[in-house]
VEXDREN-2710 file (C-alpha; in Angstrom, 1 decimal):
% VEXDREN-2710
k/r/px/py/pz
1/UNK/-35.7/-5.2/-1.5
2/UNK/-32.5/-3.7/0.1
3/UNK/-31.6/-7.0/1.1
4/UNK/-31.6/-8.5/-2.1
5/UNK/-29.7/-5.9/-4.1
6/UNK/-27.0/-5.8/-1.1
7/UNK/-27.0/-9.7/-2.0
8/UNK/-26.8/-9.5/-5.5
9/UNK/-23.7/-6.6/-4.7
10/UNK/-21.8/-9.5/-3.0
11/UNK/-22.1/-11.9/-5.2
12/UNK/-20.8/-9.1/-8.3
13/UNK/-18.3/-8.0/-6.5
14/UNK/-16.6/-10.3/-3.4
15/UNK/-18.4/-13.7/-4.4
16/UNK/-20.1/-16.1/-2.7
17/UNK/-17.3/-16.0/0.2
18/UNK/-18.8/-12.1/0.5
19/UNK/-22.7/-14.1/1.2
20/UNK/-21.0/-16.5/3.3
21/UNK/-19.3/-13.9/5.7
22/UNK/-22.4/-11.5/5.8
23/UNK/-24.9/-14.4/6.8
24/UNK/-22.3/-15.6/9.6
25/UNK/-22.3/-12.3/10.9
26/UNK/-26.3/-12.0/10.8
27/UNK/-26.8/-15.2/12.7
28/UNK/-24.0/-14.0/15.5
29/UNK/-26.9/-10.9/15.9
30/UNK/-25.1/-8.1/14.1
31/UNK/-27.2/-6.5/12.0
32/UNK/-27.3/-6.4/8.7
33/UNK/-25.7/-3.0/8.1
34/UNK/-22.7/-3.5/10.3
35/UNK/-22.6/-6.8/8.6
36/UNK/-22.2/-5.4/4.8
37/UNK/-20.2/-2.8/5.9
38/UNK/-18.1/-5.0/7.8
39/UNK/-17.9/-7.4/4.5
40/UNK/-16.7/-5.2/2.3
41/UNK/-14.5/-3.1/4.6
42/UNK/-16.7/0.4/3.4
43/UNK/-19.2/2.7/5.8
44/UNK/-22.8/2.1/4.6
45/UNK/-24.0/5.3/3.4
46/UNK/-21.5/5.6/0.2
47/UNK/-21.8/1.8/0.1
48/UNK/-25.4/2.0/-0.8
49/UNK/-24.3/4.4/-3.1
50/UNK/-22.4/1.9/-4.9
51/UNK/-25.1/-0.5/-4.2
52/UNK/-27.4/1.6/-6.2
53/UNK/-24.9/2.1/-9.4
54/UNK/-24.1/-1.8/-9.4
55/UNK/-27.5/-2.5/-9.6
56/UNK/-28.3/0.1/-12.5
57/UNK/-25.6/-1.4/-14.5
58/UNK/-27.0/-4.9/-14.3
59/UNK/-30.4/-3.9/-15.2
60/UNK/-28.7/-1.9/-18.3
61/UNK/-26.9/-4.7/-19.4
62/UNK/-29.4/-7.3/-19.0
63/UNK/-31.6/-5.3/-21.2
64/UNK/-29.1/-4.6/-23.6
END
């Protein structure tokens, strides 16, 4: 579940060059945390923060 909102988060707000970076670095064996926070330059605890917000706004708007 984590996995997909972190996927939907890159795709909002880096684009599909944000996908494309974090699934490099997955397949070189860093895992996935390092990876996002590696992507978007941000440490992971507030960045699932932000994850979080992102996603309540899309499920807000799509319902709007």
């Amino acid at each position: 579940m984590i996995g997909a909102l972190a996927t939907e988060y890159l795709a909002g707000t880096i684009g599909v060059e944000g996908i494309h970076a974090f699934e490099i670095n997955l397949k070189s064996g860093m895992n996935w945390k390092d990876s996002l926070s590696k992507v978007t330059g941000k440490s992971f605890e507030p960045l699932m923060d932000e994850i979080v917000i992102f996603a309540l706004k899309q499920r807000q708007w799509s319902q709007s």
